[in-house]
LOKEMI-636001 format. One line per field, with one value per residue: residue in three letters; z, y, x of N, C-alpha, C in turn. Coordinates in steps of 0.001 Angstrom, whole numbers, always signed. Atoms other than C-alpha are relative to their C-alpha. Example, Ala and Ser with C-alpha at 12.3 -4.5 7.8 and 13.67 -1.06 7.14 Angstrom:
BEGIN
code = [ALA/SER]
n_up = [+0/-60]
n_north = [-1190/-1190]
n_east = [+890/-820]
ca_up = [+7800/+7140]
ca_north = [-4500/-1060]
ca_east = [+12300/+13670]
c_up = [+0/+730]
c_north = [+1200/+1090]
c_east = [+900/-770]
This chain:
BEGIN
code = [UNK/UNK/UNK/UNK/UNK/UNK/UNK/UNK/UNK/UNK/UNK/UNK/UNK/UNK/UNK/UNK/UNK/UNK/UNK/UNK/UNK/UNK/UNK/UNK/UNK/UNK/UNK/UNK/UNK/UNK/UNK/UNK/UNK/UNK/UNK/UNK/UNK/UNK/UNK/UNK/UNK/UNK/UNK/UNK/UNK/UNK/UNK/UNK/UNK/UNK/UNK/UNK/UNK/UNK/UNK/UNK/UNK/UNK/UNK/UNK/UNK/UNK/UNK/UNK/UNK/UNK/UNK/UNK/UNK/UNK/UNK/UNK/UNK/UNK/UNK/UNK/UNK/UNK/UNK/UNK/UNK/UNK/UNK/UNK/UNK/UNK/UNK/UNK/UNK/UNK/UNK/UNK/UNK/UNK/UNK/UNK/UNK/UNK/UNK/UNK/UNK/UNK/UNK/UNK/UNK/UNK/UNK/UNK/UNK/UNK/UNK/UNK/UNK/UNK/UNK/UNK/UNK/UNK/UNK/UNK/UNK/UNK/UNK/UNK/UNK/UNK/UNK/UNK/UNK/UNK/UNK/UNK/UNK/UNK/UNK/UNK/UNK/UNK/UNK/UNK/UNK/UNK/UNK/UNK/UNK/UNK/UNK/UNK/UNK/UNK/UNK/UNK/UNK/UNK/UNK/UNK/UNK/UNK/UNK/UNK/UNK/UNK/UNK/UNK/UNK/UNK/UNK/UNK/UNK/UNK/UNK/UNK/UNK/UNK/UNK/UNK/UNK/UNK/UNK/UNK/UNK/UNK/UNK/UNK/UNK/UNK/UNK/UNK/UNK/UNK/UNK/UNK/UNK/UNK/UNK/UNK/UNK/UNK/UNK/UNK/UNK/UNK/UNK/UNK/UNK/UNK/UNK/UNK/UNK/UNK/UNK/UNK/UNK/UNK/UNK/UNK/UNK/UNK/UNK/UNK/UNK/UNK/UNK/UNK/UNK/UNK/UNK/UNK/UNK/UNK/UNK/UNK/UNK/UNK/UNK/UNK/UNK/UNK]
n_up = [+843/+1019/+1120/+1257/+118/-1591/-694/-778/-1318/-400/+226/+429/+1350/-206/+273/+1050/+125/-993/-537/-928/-599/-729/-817/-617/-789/-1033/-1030/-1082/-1355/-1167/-1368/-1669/+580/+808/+1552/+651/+1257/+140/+1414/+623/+1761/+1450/-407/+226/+956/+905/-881/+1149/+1401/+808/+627/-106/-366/-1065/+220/+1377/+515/+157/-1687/-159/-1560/-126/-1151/-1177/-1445/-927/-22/+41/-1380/-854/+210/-1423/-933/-530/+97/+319/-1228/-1116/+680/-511/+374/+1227/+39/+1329/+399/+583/+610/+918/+381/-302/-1362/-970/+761/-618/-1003/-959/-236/-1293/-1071/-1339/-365/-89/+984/+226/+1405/-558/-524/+1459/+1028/-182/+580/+1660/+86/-1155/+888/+1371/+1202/+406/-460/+718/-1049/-1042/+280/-1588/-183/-632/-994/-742/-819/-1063/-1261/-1497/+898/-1176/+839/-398/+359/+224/-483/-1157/-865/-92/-1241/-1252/-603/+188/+1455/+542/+164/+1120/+543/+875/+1611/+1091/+1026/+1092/-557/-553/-1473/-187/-1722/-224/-2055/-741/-1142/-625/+179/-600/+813/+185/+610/+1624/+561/+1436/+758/+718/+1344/+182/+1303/+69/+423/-642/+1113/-652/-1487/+376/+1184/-122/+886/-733/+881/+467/-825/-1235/-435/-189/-38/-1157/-1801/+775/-155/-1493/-630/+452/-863/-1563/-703/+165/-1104/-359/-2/-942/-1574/-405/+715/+490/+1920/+917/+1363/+1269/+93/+1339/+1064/-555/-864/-1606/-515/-633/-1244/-1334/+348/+398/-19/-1502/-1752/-347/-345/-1554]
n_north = [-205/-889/-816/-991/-1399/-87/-703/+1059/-59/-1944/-858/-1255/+24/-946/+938/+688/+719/+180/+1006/+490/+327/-735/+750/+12/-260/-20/-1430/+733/-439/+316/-587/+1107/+1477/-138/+73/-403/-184/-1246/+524/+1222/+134/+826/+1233/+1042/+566/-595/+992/+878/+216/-164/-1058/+452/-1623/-45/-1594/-961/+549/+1397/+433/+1041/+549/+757/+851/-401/-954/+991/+522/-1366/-359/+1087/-384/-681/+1183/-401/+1243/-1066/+198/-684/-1109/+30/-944/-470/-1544/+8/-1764/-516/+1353/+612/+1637/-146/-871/+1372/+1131/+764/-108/+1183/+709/+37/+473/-327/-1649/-1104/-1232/-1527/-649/-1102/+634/-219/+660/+1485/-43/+167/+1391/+906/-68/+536/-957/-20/-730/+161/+722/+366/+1115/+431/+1097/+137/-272/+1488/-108/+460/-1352/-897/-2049/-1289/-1834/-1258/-1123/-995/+830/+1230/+609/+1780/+248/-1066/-545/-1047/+689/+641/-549/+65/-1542/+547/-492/+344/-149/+401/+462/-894/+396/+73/-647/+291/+445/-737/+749/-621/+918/-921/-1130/-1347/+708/+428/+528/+1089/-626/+726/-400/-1575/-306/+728/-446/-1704/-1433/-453/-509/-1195/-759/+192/+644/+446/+899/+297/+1100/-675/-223/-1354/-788/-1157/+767/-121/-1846/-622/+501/+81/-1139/+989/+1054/-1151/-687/+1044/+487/-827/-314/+636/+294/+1228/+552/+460/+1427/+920/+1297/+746/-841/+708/-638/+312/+1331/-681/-964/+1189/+1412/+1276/+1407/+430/-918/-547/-1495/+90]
n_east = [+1163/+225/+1804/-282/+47/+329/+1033/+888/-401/-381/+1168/-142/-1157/-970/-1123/+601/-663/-737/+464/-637/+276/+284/-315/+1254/-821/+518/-1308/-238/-427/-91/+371/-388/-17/+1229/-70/+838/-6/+901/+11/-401/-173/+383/+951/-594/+465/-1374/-732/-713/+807/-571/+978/+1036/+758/+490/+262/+401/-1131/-308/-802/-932/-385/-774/-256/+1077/+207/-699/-1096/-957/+374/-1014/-1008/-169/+615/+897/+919/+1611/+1013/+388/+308/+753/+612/-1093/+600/+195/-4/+1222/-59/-421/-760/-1509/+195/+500/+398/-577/+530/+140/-1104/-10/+1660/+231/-28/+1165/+280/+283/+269/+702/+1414/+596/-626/+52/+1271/-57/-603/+406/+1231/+393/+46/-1403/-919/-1584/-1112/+359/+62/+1003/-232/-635/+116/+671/+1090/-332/-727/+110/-410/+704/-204/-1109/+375/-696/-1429/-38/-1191/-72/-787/+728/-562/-83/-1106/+526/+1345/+619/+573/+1061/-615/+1054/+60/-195/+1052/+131/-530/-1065/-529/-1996/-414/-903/-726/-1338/-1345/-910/-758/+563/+1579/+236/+888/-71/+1642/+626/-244/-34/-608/-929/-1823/+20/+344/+1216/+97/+307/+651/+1393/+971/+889/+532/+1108/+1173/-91/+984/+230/-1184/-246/-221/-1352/-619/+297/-494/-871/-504/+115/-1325/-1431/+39/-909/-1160/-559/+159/-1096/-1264/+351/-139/+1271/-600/+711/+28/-216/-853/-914/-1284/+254/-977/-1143/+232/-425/-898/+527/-169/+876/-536/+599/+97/+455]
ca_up = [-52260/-55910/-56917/-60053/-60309/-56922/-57568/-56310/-53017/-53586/-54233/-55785/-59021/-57274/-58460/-61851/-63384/-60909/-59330/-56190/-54305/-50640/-47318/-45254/-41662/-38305/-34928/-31923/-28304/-25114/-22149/-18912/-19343/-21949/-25932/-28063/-31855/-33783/-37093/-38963/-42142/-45679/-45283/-45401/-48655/-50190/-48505/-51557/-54299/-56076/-57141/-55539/-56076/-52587/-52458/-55260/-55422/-56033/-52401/-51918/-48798/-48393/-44558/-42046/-39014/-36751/-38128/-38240/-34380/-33667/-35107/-32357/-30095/-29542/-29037/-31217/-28238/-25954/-28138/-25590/-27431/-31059/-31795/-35406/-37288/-39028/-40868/-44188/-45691/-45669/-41839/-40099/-42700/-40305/-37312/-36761/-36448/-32937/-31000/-28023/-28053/-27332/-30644/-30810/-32943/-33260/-32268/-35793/-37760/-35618/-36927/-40790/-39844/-37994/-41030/-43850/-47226/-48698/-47748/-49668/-48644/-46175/-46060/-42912/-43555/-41508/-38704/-36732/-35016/-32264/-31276/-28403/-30098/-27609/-29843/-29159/-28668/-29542/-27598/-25569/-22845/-23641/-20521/-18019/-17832/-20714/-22927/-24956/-26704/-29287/-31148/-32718/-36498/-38242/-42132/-43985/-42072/-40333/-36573/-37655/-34907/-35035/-31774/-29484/-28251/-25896/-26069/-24013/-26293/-27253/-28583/-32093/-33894/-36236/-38143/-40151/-43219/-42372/-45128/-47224/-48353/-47516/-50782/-49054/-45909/-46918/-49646/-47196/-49441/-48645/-50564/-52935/-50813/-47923/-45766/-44937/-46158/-43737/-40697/-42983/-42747/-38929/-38016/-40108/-38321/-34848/-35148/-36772/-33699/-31659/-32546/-32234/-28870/-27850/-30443/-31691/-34923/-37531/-38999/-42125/-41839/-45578/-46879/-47155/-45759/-42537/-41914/-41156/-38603/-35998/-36227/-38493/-37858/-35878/-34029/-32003/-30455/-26821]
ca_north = [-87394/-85618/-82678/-82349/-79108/-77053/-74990/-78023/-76451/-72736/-70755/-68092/-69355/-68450/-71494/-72743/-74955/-75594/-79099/-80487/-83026/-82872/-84753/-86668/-86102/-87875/-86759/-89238/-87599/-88568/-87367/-89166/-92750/-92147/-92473/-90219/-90223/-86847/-88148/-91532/-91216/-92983/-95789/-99418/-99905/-97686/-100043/-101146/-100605/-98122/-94438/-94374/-91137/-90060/-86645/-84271/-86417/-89424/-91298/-93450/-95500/-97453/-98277/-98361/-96336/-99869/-100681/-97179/-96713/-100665/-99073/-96575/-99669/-98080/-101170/-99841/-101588/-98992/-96125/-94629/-91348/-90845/-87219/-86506/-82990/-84098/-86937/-87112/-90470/-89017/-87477/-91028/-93635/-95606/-95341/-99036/-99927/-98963/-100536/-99455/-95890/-93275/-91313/-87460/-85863/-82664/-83225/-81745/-83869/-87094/-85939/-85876/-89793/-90905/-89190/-90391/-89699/-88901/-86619/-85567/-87768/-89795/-93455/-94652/-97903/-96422/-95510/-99270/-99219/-100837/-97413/-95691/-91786/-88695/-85616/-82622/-79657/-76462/-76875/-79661/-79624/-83668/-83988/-80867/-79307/-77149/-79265/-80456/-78582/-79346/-75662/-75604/-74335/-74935/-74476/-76800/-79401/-78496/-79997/-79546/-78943/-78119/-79218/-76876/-78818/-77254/-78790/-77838/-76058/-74178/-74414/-75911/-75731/-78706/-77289/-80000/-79087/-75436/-74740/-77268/-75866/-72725/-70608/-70658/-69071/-65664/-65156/-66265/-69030/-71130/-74619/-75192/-77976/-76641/-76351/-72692/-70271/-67744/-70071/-71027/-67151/-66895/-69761/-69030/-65662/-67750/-69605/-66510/-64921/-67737/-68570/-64857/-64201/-67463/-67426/-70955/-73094/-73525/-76712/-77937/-81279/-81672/-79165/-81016/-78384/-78168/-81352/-79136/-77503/-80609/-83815/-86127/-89559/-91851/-88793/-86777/-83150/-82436]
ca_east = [+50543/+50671/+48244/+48083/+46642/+47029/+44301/+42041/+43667/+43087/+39415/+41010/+42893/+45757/+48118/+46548/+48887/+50542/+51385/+52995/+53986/+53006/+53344/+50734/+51768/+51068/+52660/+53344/+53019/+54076/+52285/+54087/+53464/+50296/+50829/+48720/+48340/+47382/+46321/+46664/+47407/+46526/+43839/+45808/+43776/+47137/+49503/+52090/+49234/+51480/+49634/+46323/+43345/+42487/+40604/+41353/+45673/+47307/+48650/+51033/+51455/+54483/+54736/+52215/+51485/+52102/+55035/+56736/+55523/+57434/+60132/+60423/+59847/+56299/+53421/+50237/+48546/+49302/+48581/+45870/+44460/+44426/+43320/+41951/+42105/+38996/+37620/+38960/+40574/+44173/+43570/+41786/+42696/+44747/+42375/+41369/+44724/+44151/+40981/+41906/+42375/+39838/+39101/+38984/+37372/+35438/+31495/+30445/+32759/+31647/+27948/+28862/+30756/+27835/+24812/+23198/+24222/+28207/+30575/+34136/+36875/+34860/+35130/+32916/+34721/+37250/+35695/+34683/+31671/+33420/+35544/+35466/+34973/+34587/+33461/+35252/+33081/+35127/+38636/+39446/+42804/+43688/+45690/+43947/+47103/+47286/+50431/+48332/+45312/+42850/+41755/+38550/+39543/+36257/+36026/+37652/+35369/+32558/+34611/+37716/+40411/+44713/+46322/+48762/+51268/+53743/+57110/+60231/+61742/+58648/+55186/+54099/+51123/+49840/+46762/+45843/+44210/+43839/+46069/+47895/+51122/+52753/+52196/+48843/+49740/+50571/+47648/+44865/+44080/+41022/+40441/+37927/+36435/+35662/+32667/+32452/+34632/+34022/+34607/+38096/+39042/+38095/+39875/+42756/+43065/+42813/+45563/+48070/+47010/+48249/+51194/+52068/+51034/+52774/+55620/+54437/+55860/+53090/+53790/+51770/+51328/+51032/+53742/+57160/+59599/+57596/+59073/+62167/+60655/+60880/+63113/+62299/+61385/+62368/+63827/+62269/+61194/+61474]
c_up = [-1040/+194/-573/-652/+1711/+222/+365/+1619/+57/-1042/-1021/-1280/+157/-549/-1151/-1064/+654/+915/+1278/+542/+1412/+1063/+544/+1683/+1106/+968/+1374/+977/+683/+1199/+1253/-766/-1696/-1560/-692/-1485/-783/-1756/-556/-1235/-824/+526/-670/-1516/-672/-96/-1113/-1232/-950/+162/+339/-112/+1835/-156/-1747/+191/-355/+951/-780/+1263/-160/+1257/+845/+1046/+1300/-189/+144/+1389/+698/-112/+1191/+1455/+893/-157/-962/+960/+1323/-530/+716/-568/-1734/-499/-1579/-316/-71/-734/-1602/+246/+610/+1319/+933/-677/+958/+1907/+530/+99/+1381/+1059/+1340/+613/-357/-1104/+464/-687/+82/-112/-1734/-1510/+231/-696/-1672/+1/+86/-766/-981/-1073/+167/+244/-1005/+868/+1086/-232/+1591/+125/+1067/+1607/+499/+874/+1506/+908/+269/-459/+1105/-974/+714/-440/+128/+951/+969/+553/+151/+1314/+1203/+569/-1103/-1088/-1271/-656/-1756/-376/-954/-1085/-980/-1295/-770/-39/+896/+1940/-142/+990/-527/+1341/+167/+474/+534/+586/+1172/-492/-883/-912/-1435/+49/-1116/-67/-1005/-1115/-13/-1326/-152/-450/+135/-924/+481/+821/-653/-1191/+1338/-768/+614/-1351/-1019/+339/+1340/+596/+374/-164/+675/+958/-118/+932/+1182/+375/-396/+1252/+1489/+341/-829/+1420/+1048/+167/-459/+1496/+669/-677/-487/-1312/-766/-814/-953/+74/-1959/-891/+572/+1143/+1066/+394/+869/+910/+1475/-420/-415/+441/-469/+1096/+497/+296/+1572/+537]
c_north = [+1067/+229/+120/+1224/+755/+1166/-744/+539/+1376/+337/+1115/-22/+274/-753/-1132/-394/-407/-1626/-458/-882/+97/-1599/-679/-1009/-660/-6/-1827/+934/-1007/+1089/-863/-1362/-179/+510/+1123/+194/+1391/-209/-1163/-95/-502/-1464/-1447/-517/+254/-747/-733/-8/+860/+1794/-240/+1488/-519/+1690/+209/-585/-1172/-175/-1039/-465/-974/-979/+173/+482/-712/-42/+1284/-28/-1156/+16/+868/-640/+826/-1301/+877/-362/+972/+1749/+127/+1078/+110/+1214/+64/+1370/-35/-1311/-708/-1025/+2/+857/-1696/-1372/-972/-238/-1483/-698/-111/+135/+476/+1254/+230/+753/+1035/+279/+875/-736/+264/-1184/-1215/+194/-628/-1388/-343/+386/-1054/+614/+109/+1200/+257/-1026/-434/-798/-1153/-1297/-19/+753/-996/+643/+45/+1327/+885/+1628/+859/+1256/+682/+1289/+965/-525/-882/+349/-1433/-81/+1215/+409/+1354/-481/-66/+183/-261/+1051/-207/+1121/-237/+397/-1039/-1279/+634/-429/+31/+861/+145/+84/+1143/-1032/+1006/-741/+1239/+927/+1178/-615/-332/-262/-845/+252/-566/+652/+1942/+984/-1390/-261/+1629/+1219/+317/+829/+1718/+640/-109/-928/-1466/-1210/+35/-1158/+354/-34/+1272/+854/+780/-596/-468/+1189/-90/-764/+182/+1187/-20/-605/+804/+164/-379/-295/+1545/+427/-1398/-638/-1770/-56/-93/-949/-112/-1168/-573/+719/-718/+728/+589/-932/+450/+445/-928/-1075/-734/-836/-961/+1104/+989/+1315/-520/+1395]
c_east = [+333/-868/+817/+33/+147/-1337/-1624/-258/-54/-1592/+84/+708/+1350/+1157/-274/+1150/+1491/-120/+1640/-311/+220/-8/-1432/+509/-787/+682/-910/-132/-113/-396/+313/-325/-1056/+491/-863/+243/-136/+16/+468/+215/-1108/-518/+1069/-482/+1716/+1583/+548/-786/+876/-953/-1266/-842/-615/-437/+145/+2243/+89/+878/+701/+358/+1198/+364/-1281/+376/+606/+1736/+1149/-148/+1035/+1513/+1105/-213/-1412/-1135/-1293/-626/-151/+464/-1768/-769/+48/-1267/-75/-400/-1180/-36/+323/+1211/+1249/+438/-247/+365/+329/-798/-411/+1216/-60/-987/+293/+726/-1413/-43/-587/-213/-1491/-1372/-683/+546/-1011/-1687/-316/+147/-1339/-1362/+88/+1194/+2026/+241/+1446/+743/-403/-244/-659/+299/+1359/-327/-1104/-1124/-170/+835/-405/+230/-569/-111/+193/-1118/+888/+1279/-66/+1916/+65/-242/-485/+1574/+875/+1602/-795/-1505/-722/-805/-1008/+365/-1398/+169/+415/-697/-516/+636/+1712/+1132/+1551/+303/+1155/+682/+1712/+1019/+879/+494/-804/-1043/-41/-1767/-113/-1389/-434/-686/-413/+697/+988/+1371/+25/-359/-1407/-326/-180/-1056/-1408/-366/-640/+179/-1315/-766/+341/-1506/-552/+1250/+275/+292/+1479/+778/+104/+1243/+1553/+802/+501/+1319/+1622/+77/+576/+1156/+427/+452/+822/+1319/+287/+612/-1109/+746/-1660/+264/-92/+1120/+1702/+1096/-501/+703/+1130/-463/+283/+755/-551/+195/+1603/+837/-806/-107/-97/-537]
């Protein structure tokens, strides 16, 4: 996804003519036999159209979520969880790909899906009627053993969540749109679409704190040279 300008992505003027492009990230786990998703990408509408606006960029989808997953000889059919930061387009687009997972997703978000009336970046065409959604009040343990945690991050929606996942080789956070590239990290900078800026700030502070105290990665799911931080596709983290 191009921005054109990045201060679409910053409150503070802090990056005014300024433009990048930027990743749009979704994360496979394995828990024992059990699949889980953590984000679906760019809605299939994007799917070979070329340059598409989504939000405040221009997407580009080239492969799908299925077919990248059959790649890794993974079935989408037995993709049993798929965990969502939050409900914008380029966060759930790819969500009915998979009827028969359980959607996650924070209890406040599933409110905004599930009102009247428009929303930023919210396309209620991708969230079927037919799936199975458990809102997520404040954190959720997926799995009840503490791998695997969904952190309630509120601000940039009001349910939005970044997951803990503790790997062998050592914990990672994926904080979804908490911030979306790193020139962000060290200023504090908050989006200009946002739902509360102060709940932004809190949560921002939440998940430094975090990944101090347990010496956690902070990945950005939308900033490219996170990418480096774990093995790219189709290889993995253990």
């Amino acid at each position: 996804m191009t921005i054109p300008d990045l201060d679409f992505l910053s409150d503070s003027f802090a990056f005014s003519g300024q433009s990048k492009t930027v990743t749009v990230s979704c994360y496979l786990i394995r828990h024992g036999d059990t699949f889980m998703l953590w984000d679906t990408g760019l809605p299939l509408s994007r799917l070979g159209a070329g340059q598409r606006s989504v939000g405040g960029g221009l997407a580009r989808l080239e492969r799908s979520l299925p077919d990248q997953l059959r790649e890794i000889g993974v079935a989408p059919a037995s993709i049993k969880i798929v965990g969502l930061s939050h409900y914008h387009a380029d966060h759930a687009g790819q969500l009915a790909s998979f009827p028969g997972a359980t959607a996650l997703l924070g209890a406040q978000d599933m409110a905004v899906v599930k009102g009247e009336g428009t929303a930023f970046n919210l396309d209620s065409s991708q969230f079927p009627a037919a799936t199975k959604f458990d809102p997520v009040q404040g954190d959720r343990d997926v799995f009840g053993d503490g791998t695997v945690v969904m952190l309630a991050t509120p601000g940039h929606t009001p349910g939005h969540h970044s997951l803990l996942v503790r790997l062998a080789s050592g914990p990672v956070l994926l904080t979804g749109d908490l911030w979306h590239f790193a020139g962000q990290r060290p200023i504090r900078g908050v989006p200009k679409i946002n739902t509360s800026r102060a709940e932004t700030l809190a949560s921002i502070d939440r998940i430094e704190q975090v990944a101090a105290n347990l010496h956690a990665k902070i990945v950005l799911g939308h900033e490219p040279a996170d990418i480096l931080l774990l093995p790219a596709f189709p290889k993995s983290a253990e």
